[in-house]
C-alpha positions as CSV (number, residue, x, y, z in Angstrom):
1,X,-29.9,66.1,-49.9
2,X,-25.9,64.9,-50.3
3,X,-26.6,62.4,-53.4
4,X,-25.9,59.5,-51.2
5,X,-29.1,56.3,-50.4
6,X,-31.3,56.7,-47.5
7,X,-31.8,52.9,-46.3
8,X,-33.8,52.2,-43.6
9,X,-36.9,52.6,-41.3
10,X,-38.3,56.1,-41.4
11,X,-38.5,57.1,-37.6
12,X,-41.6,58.4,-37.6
13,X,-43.9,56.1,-39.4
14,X,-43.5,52.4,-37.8
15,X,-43.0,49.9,-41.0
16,X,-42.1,52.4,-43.4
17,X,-38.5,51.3,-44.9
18,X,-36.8,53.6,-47.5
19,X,-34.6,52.4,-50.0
20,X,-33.4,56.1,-52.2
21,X,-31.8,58.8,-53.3
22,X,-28.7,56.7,-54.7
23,X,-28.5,59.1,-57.3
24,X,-27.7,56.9,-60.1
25,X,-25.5,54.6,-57.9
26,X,-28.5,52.2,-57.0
27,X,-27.7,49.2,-59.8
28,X,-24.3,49.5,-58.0
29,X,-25.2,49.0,-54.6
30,X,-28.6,47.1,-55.4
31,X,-26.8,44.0,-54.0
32,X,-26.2,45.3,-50.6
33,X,-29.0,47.6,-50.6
34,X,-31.5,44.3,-50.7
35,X,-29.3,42.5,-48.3
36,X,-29.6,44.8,-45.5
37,X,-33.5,45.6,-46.1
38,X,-34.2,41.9,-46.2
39,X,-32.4,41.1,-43.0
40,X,-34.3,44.0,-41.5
41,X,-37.5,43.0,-42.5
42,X,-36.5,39.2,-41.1
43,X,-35.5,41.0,-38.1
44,X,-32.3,38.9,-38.7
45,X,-29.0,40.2,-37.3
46,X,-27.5,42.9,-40.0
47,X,-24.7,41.8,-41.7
48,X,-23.7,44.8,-43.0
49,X,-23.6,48.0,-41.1
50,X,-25.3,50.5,-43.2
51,X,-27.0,53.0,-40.7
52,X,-24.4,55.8,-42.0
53,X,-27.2,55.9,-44.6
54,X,-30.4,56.3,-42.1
55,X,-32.9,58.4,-43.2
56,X,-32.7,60.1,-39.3
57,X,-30.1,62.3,-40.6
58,X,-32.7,63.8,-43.4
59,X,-34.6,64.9,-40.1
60,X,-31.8,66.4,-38.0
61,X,-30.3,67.9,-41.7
62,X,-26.5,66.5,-41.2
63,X,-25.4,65.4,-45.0
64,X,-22.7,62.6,-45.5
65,X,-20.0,64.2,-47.1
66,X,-17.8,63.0,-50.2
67,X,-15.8,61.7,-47.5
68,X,-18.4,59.7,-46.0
69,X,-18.2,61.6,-42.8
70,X,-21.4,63.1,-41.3
């Protein structure tokens, strides 16, 4: 959709988590990626604040742009 992950729990399937569409940026980010899914899985507080990337903006069709601004 804007060549940017979509990390997170899909909203409309309880325990479904997504980790794509890095769009060959994943080995970069792979670090934090796993981080963030793993402390959501744990249910452990997030230490990272990645929900720009939630896969609820797929449904509602609002892109990140380059800028990282929705």
């Amino acid at each position: 959709m804007d060549g940017n992950a979509i990390l997170g729990p899909w909203p409309e399937l309880k325990g479904l988590l997504l980790a794509n569409g890095f769009s060959g940026h994943g080995l970069q980010q792979a670090p934090a990626v796993g981080r963030y899914l793993s402390e959501l899985i744990l249910q452990l507080p997030l230490s990272l604040d990645l929900s720009i990337f939630s896969p609820r903006r797929l449904l509602v069709n609002q892109p990140l742009g380059e800028d990282g601004l929705v």
